[in-house]
C-alpha positions as CSV (number, residue, x, y, z in Angstrom):
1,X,26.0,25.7,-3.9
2,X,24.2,22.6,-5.0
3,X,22.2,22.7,-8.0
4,X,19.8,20.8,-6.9
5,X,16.5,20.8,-9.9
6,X,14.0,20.9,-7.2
7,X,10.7,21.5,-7.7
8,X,10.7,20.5,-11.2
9,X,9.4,22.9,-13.9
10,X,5.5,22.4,-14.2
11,X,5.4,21.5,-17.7
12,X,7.5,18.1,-16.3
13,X,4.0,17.4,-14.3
14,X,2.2,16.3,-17.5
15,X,2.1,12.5,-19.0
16,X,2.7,13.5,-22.1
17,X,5.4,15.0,-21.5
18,X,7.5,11.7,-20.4
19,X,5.1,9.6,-23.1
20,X,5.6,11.5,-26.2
21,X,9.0,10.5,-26.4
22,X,8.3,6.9,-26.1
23,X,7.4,4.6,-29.3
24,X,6.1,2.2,-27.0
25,X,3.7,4.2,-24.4
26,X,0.2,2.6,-25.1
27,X,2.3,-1.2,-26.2
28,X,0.6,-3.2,-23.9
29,X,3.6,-4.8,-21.5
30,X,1.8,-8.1,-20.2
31,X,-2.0,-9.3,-20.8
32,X,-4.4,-9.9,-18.0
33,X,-3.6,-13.4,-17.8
34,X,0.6,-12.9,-17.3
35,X,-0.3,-10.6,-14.3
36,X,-2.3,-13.5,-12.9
37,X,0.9,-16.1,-13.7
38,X,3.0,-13.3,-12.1
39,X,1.0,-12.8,-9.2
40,X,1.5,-16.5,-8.5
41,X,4.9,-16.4,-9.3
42,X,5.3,-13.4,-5.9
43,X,3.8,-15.9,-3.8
44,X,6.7,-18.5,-4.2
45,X,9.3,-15.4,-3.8
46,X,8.1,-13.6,-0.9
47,X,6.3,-15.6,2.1
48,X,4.4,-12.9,3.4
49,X,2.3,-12.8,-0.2
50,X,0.0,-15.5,0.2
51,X,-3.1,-16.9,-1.5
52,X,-5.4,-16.5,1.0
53,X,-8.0,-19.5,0.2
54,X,-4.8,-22.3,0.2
55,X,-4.5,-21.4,3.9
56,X,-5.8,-23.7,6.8
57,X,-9.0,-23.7,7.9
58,X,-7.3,-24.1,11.7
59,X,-3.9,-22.4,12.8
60,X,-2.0,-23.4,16.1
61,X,-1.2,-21.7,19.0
62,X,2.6,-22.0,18.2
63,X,2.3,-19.7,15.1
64,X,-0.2,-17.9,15.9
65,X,1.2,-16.5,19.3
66,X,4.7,-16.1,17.1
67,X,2.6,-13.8,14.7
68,X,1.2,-11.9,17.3
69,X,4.5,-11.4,19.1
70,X,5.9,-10.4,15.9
71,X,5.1,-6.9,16.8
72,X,7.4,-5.8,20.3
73,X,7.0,-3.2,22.8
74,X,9.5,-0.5,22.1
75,X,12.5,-0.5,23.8
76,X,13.2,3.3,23.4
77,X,10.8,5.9,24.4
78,X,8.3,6.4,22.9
79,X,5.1,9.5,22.7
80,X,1.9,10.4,22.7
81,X,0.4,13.0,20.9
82,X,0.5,15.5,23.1
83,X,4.3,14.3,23.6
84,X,3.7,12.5,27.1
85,X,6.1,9.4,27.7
86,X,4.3,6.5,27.2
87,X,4.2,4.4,30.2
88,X,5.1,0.7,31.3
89,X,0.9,0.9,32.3
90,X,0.0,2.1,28.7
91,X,2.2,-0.9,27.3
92,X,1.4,-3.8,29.6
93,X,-2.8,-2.9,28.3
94,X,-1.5,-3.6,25.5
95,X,0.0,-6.8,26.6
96,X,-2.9,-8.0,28.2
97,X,-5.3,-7.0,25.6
98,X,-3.9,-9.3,22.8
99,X,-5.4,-12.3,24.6
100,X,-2.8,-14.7,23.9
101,X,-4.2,-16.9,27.1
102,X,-7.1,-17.8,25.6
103,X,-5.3,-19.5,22.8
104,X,-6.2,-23.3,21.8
105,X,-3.6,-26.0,20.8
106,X,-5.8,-25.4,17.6
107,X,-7.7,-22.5,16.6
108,X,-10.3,-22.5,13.7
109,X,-10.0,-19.5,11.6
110,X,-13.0,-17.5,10.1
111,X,-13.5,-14.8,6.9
112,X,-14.4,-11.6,6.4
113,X,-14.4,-8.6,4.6
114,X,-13.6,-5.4,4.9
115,X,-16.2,-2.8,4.8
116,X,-14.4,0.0,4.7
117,X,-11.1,1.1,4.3
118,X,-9.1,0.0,7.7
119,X,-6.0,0.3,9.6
120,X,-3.8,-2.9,10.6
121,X,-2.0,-2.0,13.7
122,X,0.5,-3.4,15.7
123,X,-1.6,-3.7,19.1
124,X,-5.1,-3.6,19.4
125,X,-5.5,0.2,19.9
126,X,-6.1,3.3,18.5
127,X,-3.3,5.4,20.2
128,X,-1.0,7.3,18.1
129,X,2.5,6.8,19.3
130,X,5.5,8.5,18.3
131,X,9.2,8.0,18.6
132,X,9.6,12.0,18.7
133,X,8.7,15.1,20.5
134,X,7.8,16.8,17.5
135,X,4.7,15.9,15.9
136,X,3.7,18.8,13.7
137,X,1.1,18.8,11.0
138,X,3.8,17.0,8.9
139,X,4.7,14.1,11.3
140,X,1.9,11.5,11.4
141,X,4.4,8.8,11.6
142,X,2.4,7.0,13.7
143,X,4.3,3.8,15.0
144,X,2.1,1.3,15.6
145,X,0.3,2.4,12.3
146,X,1.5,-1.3,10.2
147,X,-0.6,-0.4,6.8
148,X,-4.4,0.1,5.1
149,X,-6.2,-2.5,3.9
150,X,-8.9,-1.2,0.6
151,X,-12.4,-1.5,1.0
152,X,-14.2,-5.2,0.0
153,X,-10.8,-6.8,0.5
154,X,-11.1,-10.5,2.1
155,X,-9.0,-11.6,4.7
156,X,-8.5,-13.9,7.5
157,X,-9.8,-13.9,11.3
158,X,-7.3,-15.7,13.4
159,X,-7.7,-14.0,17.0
160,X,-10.3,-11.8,19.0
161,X,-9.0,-9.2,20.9
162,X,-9.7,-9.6,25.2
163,X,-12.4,-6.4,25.2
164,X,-13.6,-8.0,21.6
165,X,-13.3,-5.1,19.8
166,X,-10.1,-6.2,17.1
167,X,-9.3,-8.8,15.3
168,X,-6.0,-9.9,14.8
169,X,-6.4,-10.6,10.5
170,X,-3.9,-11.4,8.0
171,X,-4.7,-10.2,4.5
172,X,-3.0,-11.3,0.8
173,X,0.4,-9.9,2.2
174,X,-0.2,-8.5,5.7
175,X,-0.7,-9.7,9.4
176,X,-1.5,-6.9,11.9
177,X,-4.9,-5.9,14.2
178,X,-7.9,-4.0,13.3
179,X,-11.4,-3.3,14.6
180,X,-14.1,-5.4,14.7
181,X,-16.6,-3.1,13.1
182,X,-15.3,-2.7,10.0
183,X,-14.9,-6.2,9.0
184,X,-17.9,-8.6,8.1
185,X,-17.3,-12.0,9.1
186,X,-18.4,-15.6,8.2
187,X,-17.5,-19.0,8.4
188,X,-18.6,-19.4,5.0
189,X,-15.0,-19.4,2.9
190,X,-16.7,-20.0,-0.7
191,X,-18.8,-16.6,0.3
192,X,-15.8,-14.8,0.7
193,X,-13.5,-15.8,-2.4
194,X,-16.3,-15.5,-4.4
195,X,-17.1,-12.2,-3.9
196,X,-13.5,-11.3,-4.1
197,X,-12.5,-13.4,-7.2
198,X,-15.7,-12.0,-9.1
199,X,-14.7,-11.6,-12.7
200,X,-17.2,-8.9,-13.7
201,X,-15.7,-5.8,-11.6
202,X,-14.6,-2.3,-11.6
203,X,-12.1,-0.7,-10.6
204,X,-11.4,2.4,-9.0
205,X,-8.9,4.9,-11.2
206,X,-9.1,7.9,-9.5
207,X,-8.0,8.8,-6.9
208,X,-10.2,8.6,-4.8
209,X,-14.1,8.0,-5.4
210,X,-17.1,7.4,-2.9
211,X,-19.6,5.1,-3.1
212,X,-23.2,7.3,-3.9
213,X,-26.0,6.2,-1.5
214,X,-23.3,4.4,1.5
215,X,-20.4,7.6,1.6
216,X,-17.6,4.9,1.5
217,X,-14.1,6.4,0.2
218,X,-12.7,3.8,-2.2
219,X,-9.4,4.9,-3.2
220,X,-7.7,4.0,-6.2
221,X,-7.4,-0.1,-6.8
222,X,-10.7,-0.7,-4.9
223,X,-11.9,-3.8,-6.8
224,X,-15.9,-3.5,-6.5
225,X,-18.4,-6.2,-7.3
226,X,-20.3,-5.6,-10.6
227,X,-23.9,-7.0,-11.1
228,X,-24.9,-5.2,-14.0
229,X,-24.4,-2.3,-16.3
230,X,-27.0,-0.6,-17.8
231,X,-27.5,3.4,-17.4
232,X,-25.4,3.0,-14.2
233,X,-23.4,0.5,-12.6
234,X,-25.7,-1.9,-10.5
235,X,-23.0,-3.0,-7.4
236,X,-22.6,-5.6,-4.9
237,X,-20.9,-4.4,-1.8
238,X,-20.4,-6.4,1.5
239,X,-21.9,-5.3,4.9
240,X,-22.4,-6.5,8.9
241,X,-25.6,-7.5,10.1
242,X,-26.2,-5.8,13.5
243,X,-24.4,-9.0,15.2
244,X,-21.2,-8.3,13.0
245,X,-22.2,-10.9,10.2
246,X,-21.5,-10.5,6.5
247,X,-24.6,-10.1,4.6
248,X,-24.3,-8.0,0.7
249,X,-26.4,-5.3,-0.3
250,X,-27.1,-3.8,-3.5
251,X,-26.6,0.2,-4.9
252,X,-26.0,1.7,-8.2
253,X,-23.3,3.9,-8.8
254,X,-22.4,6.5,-11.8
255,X,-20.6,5.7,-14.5
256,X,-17.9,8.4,-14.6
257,X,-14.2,8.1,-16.0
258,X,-13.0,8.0,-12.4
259,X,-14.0,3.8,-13.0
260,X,-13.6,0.9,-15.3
261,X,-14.9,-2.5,-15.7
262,X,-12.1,-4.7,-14.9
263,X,-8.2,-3.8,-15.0
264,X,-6.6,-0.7,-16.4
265,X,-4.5,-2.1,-19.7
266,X,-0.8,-2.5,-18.3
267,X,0.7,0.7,-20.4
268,X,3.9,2.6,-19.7
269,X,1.2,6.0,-20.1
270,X,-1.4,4.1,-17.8
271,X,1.4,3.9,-15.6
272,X,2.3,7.2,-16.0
273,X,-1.3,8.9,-15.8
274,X,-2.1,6.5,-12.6
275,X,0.9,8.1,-10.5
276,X,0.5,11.2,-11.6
277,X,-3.2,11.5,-10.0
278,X,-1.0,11.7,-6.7
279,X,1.0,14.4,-7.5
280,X,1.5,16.8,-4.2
281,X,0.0,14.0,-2.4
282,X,0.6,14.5,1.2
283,X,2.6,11.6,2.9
284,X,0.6,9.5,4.9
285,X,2.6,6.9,7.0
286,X,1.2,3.4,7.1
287,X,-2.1,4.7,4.9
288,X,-3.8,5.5,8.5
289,X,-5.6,8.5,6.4
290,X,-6.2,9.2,2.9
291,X,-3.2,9.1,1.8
292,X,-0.4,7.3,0.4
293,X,3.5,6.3,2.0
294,X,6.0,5.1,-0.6
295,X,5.7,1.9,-0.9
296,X,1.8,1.6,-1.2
297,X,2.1,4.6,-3.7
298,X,3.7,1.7,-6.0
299,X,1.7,-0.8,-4.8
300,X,-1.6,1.1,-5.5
301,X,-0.6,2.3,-9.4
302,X,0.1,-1.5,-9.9
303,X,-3.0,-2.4,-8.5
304,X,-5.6,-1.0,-11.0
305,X,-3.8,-3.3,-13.8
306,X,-4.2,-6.2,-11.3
307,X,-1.0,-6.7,-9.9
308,X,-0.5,-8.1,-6.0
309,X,2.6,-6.7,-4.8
310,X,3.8,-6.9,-1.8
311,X,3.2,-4.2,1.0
312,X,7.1,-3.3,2.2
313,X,9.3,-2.1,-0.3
314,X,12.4,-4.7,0.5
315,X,9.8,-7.1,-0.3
316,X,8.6,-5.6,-3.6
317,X,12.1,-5.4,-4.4
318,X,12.0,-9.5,-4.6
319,X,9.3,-10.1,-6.9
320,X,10.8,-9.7,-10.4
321,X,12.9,-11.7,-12.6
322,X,14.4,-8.9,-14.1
323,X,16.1,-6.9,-11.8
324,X,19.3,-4.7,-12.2
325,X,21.9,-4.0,-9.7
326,X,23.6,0.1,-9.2
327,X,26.7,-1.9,-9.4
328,X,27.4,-1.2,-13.0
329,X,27.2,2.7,-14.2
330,X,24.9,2.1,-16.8
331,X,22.4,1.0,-15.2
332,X,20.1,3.9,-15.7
333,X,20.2,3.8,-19.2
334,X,18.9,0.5,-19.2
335,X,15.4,1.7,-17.1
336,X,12.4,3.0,-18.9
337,X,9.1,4.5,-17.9
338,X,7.6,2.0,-14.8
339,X,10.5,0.5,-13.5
340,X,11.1,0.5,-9.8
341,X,14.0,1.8,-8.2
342,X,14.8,0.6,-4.6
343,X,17.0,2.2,-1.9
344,X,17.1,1.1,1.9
345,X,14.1,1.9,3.1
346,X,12.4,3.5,0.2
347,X,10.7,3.1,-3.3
348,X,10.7,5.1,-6.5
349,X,8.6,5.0,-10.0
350,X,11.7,5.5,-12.7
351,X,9.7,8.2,-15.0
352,X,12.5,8.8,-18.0
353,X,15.3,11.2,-18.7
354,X,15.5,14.9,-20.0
355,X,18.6,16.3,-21.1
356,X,20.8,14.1,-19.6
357,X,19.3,14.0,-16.1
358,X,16.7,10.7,-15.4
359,X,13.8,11.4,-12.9
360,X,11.6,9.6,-10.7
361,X,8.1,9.9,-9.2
362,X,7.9,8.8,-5.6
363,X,6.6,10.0,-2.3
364,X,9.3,10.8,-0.2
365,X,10.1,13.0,3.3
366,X,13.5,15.2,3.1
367,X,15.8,16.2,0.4
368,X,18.9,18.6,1.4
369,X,21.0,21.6,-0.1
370,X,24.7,21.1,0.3
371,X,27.3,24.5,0.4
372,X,30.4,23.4,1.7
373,X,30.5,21.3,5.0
374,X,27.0,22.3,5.8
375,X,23.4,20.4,5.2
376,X,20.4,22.1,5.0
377,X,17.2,19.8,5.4
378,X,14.2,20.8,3.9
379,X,11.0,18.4,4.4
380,X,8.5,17.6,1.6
381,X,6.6,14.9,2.5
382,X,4.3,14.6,-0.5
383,X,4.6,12.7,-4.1
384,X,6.6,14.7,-6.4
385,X,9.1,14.4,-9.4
386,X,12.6,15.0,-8.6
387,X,16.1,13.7,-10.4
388,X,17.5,11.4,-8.8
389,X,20.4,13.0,-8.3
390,X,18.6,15.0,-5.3
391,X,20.5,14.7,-2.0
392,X,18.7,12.8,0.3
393,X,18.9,14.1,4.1
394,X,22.6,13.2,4.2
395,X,23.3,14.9,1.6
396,X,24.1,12.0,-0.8
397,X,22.3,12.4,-4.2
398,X,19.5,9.6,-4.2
399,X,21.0,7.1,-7.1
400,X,24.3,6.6,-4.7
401,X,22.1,4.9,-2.4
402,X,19.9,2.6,-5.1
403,X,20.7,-0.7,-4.8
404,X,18.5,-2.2,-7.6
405,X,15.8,-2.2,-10.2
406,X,13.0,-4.6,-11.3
407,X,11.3,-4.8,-14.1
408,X,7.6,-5.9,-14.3
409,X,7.4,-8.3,-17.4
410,X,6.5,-11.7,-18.7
C-alpha cells in the first residue's frame, strides 16, 4: 500500500507553521520598484504579456483574423450540459457570429474597462461545452471557458461580435471574447491608462470582498481606484453609460483588513498567508466562477505584491532568471517558501519541508493510491497542501514529473 500523506495534518494548514522556521519570513524579497523592472522584463520573455498602451492604435485584418482563428472548432466531440452532441449547426453559429467579414484592411482599436469580473471565451457565446459525458458537480471544465479578467482591468476592443453583443478584447496577457455589457468603452486611451496606472490604490487581500453600495465581487488582486482616505475609503470605480460608454462614479467603501493601500510587501509569510486564504478552494476551470484553476491561483497570490504574470502556466514558467531544472537530485533542497514548481500542464506554490518530506500548495484535480498493479483515482479538485511525492492520476509521485523551478527575485 502506498503511504501516501494525504490530507495533511491540520496543524500543517497554518502560516506559522511553514514561517516559524524561516529567518527570513517578513525579509522583504524585491521593493515595489524591482517588481515594476520585472514586470517589464516578462514582457520581453513571453509575447503574449504585453504593455497594453505601446500597442497600435489600428490593427490589420491579417492579425486580427489570425487572432481570432486562434481558437478552432473541435475536431472530437464535444457536449452540452445536458450531454447532447454538439452539432455541425451549433458550431457553424459560432462561425458566423465572429464577423470576420466585416473586417477592414485596417481596423482602429478602442479601450475599455471592465466593470465587473468577466469571462474571455473562445467564441462569442455563453454555452458550456464539454469534452465528456460526465459533468457532475465537480466537472465545470468548461471548454471554451479561456480565463477571467478582474474587475477595473483595462483592455483592448479589437472586434464586435455579428449580433453585437461580444467583443473580441485582448488584455495585459490574454486574447479571447467577452460580453459587451460588462466592459465600458472609449476612444479616449489616456482615460483608460490613467485610471489603471493610478498610484494611490488598494488592493484587494482577501479573498474575496464586494464593493458596499454597487454588490461587485472583487476577488483578491482587484486594484481599485483611491480618491481619498479619511474615515472610509472614498473610491473611483468605472461604469457604462446607458449607450455602453465609460463614465466613473464615486462610493466609499470600509476600511477593513480584507484591503490595503497599494501592494502587499513581497514576503515569503505574505506569500504564505495570501495562498492560504484559498485553502479547500474549489477548482474552478478558466475562473468562469468564483474560483480559482492552478495557474491563476499563482497568478492571483503574486498579484497583490504587484506582479504581472502571465495567465498559462508554461508561460509563467518563462518569466524568471532563476530557474532550476529536476535534472539534478538536489534540486529541492535548493527551493524555499514561494518558489514555483512546474509540471506539464500544471503549477505548484513550493511551501517548505517537514521531516524530510517538502510540500506544496496548489489547486489540483486527482491524486491516486497504488497497491500492486492497480490505481485507484480519487478526485479533489480544490487547493490543498500535499507532498509532492503524491501520485498524480498515473500513479507517478508528482516531483517525477517537475520539470523546473523559478525563482521570483531581483
Amino acid at each position: 500500500m502506498n503511504e501516501i500523506n494525504f490530507p495533511v495534518p491540520e496543524y500543517m494548514n497554518s502560516s506559522c507553521f511553514w514561517t516559524d522556521k524561516l529567518l527570513n519570513a517578513e525579509e522583504i524579497i524585491m521593493s515595489v520598484n524591482d517588481i515594476k523592472r520585472f514586470n517589464i522584463k516578462i514582457t520581453e520573455k513571453v509575447p503574449t504579456v504585453k504593455n497594453l498602451e505601446d500597442i497600435s492604435e489600428n490593427i490589420s485584418k491579417e492579425i486580427l483574423t489570425n487572432y481570432i482563428n486562434s481558437y478552432k472548432i473541435p475536431v472530437k466531440n464535444m457536449y452540452s450540459l445536458k450531454g447532447e452532441l454538439i452539432t455541425k449547426d451549433f458550431y457553424d453559429k459560432l462561425i458566423f457570429n465572429r464577423n470576420i467579414k466585416s473586417l477592414q484592411n485596417s481596423n482602429k482599436i478602442k479601450y475599455g474597462l471592465t466593470v465587473k469580473k468577466v469571462s474571455l471565451r473562445s467564441f462569442p457565446d455563453e454555452t458550456p461545452i464539454f469534452s465528456s459525458l460526465e459533468h457532475s458537480e465537480i466537472n465545470n471544465m468548461d471548454r471554451f471557458q479561456q480565463t477571467g479578467c478582474f474587475p477595473f482591468e483595462p483592455l483592448i476592443i479589437l472586434h464586435e461580435s455579428t449580433d453585437s453583443k461580444w467583443f473580441f478584447v485582448e488584455t495585459y496577457n490574454y486574447r479571447g471574447w467577452t460580453k459587451q455589457e460588462n466592459i465600458a468603452v472609449t476612444e479616449d486611451k489616456k482615460q483608460v491608462f490613467d485610471y489603471a496606472n493610478c498610484e494611490e490604490f488598494l488592493m484587494v487581500i482577501a479573498k474575496n470582498i464586494k464593493l458596499n453600495t454597487e454588490e461587485i465581487l472583487c476577488s483578491m488582486g482587484t486594484k481599485i481606484y483611491l480618491q481619498k482616505s479619511t474615515d472610509n475609503y472614498q473610491i473611483k470605480i468605472p461604469s457604462r453609460t446607458r449607450e455602453g460608454n465609460l463614465k466613473f462614479i464615486t462610493t466609499q467603501l470600509e476600511k477593513s483588513p480584507s484591503i490595503m493601500e497599494g501592494y502587499l510587501p513581497f514576503t515569503r509569510l505574505n506569500i504564505i498567508n495570501q495562498g492560504l486564504k484559498f485553502l479547500d478552494d474549489k477548482y474552478d476551470w478558466g475562473d468562469r466562477f468564483s474560483g480559482k484553476d492552478c495557474s491563476s491561483f499563482i497568478l492571483t497570490i503574486y498579484k497583490t505584491f504587484g506582479f504581472r504574470l502571465p495567465r498559462d502556466a508554461d508561460e509563467q514558467e518563462l518569466c524568471s532568471d532563476y530557474s532550476l531544472k529536476f535534472n539534478d537530485p538536489n534540486t529541492l533542497n535548493s527551493l524555499e517558501l514561494g518558489d514555483i514548481l512546474f509540471m506539464e500542464g500544471h503549477v505548484m506554490l513550493y511551501i517548505g519541508e517537514y521531516k524530510g518530506t517538502h510540500y506544496m500548495l496548489h489547486n489540483f484535480a486527482y491524486y491516486s493510491e497504488k497497491t500492486n498493479n492497480t490505481i485507484t483515482i480519487h478526485p479533489v479538485y480544490k487547493v490543498s497542501i500535499t507532498p509532492v511525492t503524491l501520485l498524480n492520476f498515473e500513479g507517478i509521485p508528482f516531483t517525477n514529473k517537475f520539470t523546473s523551478a523559478i525563482k521570483l527575485r531581483k
